[in-house]
PDB file of the backbone (N, CA, C, O) and the ligand in Angstrom, with CONECT records:
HET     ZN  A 101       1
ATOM      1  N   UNK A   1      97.473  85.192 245.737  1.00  0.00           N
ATOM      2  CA  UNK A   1      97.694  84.419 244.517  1.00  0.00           C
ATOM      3  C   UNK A   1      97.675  82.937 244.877  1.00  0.00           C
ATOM      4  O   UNK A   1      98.446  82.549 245.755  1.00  0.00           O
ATOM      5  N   UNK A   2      96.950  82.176 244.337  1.00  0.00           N
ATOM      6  CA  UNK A   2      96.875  80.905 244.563  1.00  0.00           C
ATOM      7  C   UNK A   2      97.307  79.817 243.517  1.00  0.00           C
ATOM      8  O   UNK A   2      96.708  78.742 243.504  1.00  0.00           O
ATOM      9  N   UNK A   3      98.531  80.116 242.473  1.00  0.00           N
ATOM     10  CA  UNK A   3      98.874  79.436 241.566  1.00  0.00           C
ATOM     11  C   UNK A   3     100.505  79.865 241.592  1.00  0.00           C
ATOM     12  O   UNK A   3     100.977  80.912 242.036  1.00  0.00           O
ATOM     13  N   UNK A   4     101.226  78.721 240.973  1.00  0.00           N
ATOM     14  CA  UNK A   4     102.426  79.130 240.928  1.00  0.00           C
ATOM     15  C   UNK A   4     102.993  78.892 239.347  1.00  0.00           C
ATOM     16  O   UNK A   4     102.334  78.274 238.511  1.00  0.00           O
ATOM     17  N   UNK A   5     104.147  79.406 239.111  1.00  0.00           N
ATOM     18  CA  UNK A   5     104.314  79.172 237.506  1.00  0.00           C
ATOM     19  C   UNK A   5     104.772  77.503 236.976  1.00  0.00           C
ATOM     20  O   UNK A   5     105.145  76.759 237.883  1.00  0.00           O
ATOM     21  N   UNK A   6     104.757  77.207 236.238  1.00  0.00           N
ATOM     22  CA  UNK A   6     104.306  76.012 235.756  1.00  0.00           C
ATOM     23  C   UNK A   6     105.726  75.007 235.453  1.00  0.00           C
ATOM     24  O   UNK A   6     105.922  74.016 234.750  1.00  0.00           O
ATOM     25  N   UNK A   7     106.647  75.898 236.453  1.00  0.00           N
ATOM     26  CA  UNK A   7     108.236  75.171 236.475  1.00  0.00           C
ATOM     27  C   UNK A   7     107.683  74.283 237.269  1.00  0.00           C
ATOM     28  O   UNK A   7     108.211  73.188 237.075  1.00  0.00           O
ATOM     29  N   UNK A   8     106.794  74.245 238.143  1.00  0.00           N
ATOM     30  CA  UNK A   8     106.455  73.427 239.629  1.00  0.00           C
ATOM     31  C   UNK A   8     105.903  71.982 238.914  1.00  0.00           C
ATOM     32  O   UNK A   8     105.408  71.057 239.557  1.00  0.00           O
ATOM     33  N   UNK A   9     106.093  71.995 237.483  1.00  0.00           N
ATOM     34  CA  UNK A   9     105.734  70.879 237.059  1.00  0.00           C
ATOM     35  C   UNK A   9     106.945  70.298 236.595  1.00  0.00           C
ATOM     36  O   UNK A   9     107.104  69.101 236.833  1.00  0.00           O
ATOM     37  N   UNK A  10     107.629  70.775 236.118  1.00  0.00           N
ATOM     38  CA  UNK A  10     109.129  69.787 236.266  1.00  0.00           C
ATOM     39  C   UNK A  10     109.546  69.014 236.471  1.00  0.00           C
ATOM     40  O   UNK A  10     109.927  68.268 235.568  1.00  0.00           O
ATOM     41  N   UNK A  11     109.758  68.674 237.955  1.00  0.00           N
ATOM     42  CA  UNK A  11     109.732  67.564 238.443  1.00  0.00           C
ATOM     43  C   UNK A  11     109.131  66.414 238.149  1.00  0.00           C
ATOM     44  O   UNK A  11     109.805  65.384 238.129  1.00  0.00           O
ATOM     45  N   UNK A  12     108.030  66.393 237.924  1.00  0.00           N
ATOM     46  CA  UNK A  12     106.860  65.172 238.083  1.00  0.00           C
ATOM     47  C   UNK A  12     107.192  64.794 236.962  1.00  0.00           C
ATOM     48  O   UNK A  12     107.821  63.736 236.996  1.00  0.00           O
ATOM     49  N   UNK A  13     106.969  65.392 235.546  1.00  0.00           N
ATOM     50  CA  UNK A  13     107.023  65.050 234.315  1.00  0.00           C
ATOM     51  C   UNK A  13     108.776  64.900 233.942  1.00  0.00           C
ATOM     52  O   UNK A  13     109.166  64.102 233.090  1.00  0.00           O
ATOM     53  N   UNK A  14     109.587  65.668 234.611  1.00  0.00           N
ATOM     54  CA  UNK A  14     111.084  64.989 233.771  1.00  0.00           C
ATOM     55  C   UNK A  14     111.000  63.098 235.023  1.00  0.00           C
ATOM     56  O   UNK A  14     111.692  62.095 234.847  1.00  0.00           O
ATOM     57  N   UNK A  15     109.862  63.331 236.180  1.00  0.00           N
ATOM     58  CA  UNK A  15     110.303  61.640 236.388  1.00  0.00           C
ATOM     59  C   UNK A  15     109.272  60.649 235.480  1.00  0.00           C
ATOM     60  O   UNK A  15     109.610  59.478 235.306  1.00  0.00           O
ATOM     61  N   UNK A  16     107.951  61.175 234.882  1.00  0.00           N
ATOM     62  CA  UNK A  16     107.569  60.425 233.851  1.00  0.00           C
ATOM     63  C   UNK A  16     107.832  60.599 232.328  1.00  0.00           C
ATOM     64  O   UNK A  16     107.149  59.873 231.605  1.00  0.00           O
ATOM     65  N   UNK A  17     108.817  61.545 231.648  1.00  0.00           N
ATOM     66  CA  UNK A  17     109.187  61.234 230.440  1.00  0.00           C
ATOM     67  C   UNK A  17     110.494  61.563 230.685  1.00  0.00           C
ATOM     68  O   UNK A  17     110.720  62.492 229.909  1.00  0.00           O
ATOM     69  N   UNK A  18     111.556  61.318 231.364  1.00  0.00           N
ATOM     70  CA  UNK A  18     112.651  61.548 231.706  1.00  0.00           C
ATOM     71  C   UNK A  18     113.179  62.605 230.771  1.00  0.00           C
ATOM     72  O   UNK A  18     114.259  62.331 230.247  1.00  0.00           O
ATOM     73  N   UNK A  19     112.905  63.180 230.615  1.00  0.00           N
ATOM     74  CA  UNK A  19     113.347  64.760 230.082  1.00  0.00           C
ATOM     75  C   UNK A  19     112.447  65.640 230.552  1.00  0.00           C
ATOM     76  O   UNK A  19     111.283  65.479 230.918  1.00  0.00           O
ATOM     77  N   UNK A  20     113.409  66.969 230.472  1.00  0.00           N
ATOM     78  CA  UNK A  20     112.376  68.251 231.010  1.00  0.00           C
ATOM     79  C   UNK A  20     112.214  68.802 230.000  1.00  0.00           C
ATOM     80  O   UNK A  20     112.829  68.974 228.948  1.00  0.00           O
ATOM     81  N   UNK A  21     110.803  69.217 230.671  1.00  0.00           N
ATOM     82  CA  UNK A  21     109.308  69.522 229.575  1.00  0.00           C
ATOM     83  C   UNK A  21     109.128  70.904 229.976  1.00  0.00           C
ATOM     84  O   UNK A  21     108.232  71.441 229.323  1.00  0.00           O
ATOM     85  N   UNK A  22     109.761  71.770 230.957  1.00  0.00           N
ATOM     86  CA  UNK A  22     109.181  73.068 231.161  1.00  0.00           C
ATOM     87  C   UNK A  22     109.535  73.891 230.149  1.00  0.00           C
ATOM     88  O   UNK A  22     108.845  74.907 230.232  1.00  0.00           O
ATOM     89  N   UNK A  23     110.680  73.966 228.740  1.00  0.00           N
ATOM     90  CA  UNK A  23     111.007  74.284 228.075  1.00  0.00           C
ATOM     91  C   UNK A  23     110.578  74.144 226.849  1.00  0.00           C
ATOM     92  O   UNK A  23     110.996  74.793 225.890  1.00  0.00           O
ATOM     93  N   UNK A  24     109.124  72.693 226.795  1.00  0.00           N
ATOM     94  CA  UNK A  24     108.226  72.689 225.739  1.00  0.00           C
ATOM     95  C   UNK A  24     107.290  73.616 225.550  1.00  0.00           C
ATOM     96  O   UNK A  24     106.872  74.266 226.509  1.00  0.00           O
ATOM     97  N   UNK A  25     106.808  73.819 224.241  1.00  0.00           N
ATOM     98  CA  UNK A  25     105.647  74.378 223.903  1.00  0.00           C
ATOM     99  C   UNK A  25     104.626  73.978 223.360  1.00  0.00           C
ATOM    100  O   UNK A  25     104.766  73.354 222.308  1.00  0.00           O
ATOM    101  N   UNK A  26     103.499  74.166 223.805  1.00  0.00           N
ATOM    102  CA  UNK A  26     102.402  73.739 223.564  1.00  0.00           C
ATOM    103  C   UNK A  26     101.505  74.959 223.448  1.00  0.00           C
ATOM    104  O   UNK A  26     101.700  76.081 223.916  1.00  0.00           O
ATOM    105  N   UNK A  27     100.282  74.427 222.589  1.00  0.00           N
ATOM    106  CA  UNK A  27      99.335  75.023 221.950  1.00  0.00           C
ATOM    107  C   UNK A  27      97.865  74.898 223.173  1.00  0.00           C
ATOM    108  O   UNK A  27      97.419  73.815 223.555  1.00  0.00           O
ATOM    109  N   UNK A  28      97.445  75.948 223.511  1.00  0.00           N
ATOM    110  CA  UNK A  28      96.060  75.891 224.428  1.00  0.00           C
ATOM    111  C   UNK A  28      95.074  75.632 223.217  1.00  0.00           C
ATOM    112  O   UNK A  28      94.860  76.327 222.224  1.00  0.00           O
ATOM    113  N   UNK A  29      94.300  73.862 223.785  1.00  0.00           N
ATOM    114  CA  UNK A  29      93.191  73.823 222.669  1.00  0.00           C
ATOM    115  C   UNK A  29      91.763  74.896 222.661  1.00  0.00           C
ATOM    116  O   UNK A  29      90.861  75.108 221.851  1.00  0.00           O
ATOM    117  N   UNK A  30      92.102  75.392 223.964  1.00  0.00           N
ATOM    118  CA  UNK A  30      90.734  76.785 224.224  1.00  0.00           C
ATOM    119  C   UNK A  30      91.487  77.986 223.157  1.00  0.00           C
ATOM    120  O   UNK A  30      91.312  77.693 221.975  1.00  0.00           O
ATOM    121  N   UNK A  31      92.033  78.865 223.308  1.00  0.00           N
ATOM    122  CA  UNK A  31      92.566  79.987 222.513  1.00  0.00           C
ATOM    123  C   UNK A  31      93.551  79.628 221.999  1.00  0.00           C
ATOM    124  O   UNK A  31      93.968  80.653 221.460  1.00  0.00           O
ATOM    125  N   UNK A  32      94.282  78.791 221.774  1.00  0.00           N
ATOM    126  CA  UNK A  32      95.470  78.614 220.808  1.00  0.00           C
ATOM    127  C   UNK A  32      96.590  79.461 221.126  1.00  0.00           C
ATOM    128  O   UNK A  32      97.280  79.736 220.144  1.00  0.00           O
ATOM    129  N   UNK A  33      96.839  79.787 221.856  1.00  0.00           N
ATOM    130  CA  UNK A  33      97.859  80.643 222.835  1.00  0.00           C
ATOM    131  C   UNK A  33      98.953  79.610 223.069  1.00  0.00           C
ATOM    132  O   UNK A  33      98.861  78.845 224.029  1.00  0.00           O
ATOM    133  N   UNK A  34      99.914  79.561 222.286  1.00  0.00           N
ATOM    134  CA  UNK A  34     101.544  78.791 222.370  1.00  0.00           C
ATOM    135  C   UNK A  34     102.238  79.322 223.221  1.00  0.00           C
ATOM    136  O   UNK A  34     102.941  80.258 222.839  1.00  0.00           O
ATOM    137  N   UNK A  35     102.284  78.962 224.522  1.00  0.00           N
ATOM    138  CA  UNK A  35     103.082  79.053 225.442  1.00  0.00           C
ATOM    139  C   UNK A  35     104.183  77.497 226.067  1.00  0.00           C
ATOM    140  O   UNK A  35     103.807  76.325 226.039  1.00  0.00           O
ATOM    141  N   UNK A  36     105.469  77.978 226.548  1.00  0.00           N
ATOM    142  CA  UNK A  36     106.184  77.023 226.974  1.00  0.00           C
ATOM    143  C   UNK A  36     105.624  76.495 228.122  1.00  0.00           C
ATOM    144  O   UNK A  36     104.646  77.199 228.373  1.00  0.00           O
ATOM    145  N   UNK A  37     105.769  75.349 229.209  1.00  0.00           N
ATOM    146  CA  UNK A  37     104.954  74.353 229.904  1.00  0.00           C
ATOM    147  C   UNK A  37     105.300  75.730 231.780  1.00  0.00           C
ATOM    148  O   UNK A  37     104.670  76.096 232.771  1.00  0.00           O
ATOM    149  N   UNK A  38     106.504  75.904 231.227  1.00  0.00           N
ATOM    150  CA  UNK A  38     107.425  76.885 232.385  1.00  0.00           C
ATOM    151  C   UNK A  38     106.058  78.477 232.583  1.00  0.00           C
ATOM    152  O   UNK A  38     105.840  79.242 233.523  1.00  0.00           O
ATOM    153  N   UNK A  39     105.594  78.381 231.521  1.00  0.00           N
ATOM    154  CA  UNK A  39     104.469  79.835 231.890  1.00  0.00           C
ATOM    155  C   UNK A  39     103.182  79.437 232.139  1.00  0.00           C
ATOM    156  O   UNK A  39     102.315  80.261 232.430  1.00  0.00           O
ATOM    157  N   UNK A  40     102.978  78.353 232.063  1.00  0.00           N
ATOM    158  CA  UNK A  40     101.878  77.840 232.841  1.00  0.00           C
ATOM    159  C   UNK A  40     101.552  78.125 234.098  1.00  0.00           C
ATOM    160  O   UNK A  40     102.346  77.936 235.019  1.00  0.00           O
ATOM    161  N   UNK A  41     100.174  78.680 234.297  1.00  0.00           N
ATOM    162  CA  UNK A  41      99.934  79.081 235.350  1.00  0.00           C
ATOM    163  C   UNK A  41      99.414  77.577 236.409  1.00  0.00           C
ATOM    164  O   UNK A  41      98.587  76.809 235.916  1.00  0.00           O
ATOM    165  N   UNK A  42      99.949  77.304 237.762  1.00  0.00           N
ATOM    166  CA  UNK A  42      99.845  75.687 238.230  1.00  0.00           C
ATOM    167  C   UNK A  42      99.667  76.092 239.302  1.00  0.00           C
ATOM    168  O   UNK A  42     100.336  76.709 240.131  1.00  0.00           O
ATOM    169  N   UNK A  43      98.132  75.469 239.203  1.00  0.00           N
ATOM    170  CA  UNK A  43      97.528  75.425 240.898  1.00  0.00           C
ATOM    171  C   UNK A  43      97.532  74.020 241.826  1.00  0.00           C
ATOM    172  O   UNK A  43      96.613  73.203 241.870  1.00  0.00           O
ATOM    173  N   UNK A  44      98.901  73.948 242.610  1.00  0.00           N
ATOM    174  CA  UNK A  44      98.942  72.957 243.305  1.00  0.00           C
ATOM    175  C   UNK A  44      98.184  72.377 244.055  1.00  0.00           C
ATOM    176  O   UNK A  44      98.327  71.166 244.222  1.00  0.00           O
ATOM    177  N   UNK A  45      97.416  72.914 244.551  1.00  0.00           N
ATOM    178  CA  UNK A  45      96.548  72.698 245.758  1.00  0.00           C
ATOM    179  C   UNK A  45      94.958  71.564 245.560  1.00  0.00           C
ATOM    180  O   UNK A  45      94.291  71.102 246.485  1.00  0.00           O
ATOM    181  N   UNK A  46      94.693  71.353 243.877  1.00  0.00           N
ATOM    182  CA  UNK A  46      93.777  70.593 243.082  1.00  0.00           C
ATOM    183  C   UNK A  46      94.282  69.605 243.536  1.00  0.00           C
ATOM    184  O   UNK A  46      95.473  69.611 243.847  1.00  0.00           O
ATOM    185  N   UNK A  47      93.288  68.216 243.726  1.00  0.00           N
ATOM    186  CA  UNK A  47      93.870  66.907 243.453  1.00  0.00           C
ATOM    187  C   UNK A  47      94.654  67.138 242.528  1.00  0.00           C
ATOM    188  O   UNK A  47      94.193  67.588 241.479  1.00  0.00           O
ATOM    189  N   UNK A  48      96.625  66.796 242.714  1.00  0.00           N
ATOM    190  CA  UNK A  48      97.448  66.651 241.963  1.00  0.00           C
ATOM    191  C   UNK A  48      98.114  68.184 241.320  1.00  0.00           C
ATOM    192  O   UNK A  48      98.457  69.181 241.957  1.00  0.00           O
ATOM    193  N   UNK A  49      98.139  67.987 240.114  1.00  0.00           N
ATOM    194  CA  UNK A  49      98.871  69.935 239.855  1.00  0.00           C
ATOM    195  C   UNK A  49      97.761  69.639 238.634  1.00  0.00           C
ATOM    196  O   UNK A  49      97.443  68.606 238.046  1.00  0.00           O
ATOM    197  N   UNK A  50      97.243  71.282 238.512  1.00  0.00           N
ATOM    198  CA  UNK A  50      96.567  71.596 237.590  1.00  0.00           C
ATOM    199  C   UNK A  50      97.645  72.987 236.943  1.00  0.00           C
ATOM    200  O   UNK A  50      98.202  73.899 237.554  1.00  0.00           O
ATOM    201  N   UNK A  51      97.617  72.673 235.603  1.00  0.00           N
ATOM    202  CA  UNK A  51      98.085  73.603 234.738  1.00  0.00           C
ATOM    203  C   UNK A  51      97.210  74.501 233.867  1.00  0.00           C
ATOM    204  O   UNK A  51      96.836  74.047 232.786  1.00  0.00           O
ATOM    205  N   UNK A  52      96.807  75.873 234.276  1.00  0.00           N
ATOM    206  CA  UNK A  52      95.889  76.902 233.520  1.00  0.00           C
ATOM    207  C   UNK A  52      97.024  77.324 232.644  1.00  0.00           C
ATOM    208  O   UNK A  52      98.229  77.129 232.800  1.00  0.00           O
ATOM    209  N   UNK A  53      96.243  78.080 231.477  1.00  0.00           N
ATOM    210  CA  UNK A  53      96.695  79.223 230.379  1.00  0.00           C
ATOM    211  C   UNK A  53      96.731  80.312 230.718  1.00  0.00           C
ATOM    212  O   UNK A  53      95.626  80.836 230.855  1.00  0.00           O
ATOM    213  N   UNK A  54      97.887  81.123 230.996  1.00  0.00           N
ATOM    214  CA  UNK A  54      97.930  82.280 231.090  1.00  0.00           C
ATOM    215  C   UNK A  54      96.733  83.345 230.365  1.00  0.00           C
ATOM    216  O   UNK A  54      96.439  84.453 230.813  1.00  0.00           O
ATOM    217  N   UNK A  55      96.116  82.673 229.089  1.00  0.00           N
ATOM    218  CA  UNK A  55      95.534  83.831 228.301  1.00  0.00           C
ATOM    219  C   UNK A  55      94.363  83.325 229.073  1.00  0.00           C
ATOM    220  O   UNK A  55      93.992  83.915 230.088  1.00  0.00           O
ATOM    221  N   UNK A  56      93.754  82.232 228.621  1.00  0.00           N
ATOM    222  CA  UNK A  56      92.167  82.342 228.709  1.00  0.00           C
ATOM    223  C   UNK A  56      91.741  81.278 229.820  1.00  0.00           C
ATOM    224  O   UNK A  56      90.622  80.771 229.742  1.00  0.00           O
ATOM    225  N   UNK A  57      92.618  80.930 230.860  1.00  0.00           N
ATOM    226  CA  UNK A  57      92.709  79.900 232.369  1.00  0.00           C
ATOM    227  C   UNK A  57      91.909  79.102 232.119  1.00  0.00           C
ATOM    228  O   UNK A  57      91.044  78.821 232.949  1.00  0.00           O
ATOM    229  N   UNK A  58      91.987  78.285 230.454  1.00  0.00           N
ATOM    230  CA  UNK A  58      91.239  76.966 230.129  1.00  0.00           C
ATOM    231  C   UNK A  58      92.457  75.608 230.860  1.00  0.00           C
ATOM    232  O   UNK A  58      93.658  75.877 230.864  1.00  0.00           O
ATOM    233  N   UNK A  59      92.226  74.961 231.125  1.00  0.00           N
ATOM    234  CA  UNK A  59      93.055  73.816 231.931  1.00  0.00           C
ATOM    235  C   UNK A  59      93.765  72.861 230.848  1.00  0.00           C
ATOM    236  O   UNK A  59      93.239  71.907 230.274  1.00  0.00           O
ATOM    237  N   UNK A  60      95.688  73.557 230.635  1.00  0.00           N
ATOM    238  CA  UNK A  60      96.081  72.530 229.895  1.00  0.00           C
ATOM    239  C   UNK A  60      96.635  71.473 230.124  1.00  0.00           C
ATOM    240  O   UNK A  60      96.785  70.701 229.177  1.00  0.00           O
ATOM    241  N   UNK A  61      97.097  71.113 231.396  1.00  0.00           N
ATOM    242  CA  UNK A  61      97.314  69.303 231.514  1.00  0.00           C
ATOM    243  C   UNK A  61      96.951  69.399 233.180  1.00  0.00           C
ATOM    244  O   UNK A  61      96.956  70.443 233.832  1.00  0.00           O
ATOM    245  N   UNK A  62      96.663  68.156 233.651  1.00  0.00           N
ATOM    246  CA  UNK A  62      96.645  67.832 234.937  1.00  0.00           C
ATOM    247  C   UNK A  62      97.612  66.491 234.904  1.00  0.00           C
ATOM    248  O   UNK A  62      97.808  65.580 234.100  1.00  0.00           O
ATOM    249  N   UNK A  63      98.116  66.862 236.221  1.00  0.00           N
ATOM    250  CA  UNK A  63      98.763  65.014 236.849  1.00  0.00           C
ATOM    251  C   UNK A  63      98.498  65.320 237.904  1.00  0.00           C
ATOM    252  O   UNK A  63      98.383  66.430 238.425  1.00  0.00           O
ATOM    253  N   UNK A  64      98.287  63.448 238.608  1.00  0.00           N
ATOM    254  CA  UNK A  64      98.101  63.236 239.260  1.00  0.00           C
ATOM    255  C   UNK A  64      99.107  61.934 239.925  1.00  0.00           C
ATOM    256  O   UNK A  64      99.225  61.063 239.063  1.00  0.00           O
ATOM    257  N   UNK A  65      99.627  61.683 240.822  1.00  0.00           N
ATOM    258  CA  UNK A  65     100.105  60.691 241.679  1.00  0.00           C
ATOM    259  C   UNK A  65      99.808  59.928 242.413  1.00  0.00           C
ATOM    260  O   UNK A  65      99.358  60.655 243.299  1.00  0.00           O
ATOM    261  N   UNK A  66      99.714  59.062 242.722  1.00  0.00           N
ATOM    262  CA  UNK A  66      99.371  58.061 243.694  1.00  0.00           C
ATOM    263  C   UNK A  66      99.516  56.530 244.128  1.00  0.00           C
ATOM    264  O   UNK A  66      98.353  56.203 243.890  1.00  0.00           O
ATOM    265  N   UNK A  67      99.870  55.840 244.404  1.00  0.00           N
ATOM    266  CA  UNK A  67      99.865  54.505 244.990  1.00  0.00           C
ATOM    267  C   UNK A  67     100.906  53.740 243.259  1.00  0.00           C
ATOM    268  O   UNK A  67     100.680  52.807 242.489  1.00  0.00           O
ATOM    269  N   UNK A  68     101.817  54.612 243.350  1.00  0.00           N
ATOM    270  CA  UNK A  68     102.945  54.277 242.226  1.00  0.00           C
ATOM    271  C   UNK A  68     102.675  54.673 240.832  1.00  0.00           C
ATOM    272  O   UNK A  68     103.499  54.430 239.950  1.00  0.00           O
ATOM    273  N   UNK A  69     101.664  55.216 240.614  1.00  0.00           N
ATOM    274  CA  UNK A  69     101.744  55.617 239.167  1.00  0.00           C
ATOM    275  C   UNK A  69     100.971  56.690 239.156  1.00  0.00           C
ATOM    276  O   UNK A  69     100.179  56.950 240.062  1.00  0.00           O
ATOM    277  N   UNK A  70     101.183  57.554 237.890  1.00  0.00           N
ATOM    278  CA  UNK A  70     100.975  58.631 237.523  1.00  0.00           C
ATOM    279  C   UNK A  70      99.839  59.341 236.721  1.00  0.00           C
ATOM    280  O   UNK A  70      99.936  58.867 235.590  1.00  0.00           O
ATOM    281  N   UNK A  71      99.250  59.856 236.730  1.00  0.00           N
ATOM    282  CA  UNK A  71      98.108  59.761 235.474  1.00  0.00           C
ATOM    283  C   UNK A  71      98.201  61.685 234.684  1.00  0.00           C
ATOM    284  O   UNK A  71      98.198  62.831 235.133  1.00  0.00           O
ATOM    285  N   UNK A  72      98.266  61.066 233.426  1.00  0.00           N
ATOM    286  CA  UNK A  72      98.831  62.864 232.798  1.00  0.00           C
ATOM    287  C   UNK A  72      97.455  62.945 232.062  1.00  0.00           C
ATOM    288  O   UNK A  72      97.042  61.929 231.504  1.00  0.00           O
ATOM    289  N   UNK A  73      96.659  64.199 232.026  1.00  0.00           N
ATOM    290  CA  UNK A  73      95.461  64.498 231.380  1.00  0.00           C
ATOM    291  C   UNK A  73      95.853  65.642 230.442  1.00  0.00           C
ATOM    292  O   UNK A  73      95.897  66.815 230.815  1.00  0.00           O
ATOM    293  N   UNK A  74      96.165  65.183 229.066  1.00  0.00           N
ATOM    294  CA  UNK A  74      96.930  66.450 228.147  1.00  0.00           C
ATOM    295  C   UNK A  74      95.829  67.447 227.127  1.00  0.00           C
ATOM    296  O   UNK A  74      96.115  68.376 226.371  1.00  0.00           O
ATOM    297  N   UNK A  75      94.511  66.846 227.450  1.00  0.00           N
ATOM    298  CA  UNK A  75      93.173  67.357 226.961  1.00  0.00           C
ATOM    299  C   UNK A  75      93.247  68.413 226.379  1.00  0.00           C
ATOM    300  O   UNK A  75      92.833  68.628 225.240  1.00  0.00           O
ATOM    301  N   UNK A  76      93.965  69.440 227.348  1.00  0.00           N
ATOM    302  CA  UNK A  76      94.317  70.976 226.818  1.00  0.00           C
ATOM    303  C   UNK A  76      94.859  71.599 225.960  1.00  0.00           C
ATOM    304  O   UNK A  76      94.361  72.588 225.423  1.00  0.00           O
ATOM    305  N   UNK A  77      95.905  71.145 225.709  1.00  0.00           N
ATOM    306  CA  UNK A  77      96.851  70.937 224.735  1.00  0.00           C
ATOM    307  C   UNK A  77      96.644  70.406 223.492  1.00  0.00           C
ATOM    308  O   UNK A  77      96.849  69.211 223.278  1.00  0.00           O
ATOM    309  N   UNK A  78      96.199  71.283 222.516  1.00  0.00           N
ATOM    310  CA  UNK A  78      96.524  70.481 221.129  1.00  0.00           C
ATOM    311  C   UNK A  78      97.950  69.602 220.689  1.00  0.00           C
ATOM    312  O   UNK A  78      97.985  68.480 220.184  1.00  0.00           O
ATOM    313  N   UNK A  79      99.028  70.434 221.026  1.00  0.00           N
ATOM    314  CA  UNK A  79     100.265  69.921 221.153  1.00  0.00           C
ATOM    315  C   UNK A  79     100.927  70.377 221.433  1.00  0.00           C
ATOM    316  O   UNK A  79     100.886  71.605 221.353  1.00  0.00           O
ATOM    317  N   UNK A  80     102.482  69.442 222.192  1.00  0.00           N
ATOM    318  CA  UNK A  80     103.680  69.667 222.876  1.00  0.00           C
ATOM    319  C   UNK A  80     104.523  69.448 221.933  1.00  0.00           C
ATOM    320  O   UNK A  80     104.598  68.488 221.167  1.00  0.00           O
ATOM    321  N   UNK A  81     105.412  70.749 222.051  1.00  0.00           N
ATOM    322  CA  UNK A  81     106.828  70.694 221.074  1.00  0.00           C
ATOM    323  C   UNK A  81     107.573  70.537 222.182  1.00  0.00           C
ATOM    324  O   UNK A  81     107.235  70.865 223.320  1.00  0.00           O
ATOM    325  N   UNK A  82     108.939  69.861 221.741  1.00  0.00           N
ATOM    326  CA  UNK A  82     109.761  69.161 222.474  1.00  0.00           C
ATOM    327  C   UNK A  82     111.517  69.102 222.110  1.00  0.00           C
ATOM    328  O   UNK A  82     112.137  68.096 221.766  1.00  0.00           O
ATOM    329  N   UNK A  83     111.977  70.257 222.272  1.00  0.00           N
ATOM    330  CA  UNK A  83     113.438  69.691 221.488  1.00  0.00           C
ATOM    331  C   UNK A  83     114.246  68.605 221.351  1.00  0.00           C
ATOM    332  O   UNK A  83     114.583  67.880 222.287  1.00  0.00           O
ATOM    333  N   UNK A  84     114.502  68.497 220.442  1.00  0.00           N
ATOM    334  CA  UNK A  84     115.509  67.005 220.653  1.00  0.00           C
ATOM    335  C   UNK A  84     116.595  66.534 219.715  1.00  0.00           C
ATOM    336  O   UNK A  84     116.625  66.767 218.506  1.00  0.00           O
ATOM    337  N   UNK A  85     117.808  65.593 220.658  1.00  0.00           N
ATOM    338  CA  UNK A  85     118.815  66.014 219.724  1.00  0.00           C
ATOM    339  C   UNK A  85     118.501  65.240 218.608  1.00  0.00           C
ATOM    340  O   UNK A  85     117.673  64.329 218.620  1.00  0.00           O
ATOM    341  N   UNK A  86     119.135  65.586 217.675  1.00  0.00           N
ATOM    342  CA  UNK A  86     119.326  65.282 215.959  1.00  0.00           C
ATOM    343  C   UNK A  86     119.102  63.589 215.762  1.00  0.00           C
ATOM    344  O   UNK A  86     120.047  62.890 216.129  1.00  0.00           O
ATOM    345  N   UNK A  87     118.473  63.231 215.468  1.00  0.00           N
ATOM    346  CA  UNK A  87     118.658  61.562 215.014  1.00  0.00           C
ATOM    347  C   UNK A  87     119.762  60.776 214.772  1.00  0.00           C
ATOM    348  O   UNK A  87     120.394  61.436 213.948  1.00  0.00           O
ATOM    349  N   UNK A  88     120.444  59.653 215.016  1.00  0.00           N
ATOM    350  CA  UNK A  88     121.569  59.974 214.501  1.00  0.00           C
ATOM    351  C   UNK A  88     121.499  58.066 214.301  1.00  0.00           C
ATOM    352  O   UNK A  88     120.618  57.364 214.797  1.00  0.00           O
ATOM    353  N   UNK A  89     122.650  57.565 213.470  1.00  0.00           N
ATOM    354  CA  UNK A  89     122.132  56.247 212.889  1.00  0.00           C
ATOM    355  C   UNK A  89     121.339  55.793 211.766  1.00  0.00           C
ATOM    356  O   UNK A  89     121.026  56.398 210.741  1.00  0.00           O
ATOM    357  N   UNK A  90     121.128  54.863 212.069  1.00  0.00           N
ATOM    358  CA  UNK A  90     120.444  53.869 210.470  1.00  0.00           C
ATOM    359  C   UNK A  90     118.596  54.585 210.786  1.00  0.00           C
ATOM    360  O   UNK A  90     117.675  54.272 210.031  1.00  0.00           O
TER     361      UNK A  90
HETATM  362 ZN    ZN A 101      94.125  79.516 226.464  1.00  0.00          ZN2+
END
């Protein structure tokens, strides 16, 4: 097996949107298959982490690191749901 599940992205992304994202869900723009970021299938070993779809292993985000900044490719993804607390204020 040459992929690991898509917690291995965790890290990277709660240090560029300071919250954790393995508990989001997102939509695969190949099959539309709504899975959380945590069942992502993530092949480390790509320049950077590549994140496949469990259903149809179309590629839903890549990052990459290097020389201080980060680069997120969310192509795959129609969209990320994201919990969050309640609004609160004016
Ligand atoms: Zn898919």
């Amino acid at each position: 097996m040459d992929w690991v599940d898509g917690n291995q992205l965790g890290g990277v992304l709660q240090e560029i949107f300071a919250v954790d994202l393995t508990g989001a869900r997102g939509a695969c723009a190949g099959c539309g298959r709504p899975e959380t970021v945590g069942q992502a299938r993530v092949y480390p070993h790509a320049p950077g982490l590549v994140a496949r779809c469990p259903g149809c292993q179309g590629v839903l985000l890549r990052v990459v690191r290097g020389g201080g900044r980060a680069w997120l490719d969310l192509r795959g993804l129609t969209y990320l749901e994201i919990a969050m607390p309640e609004a609160t204020g004016p």
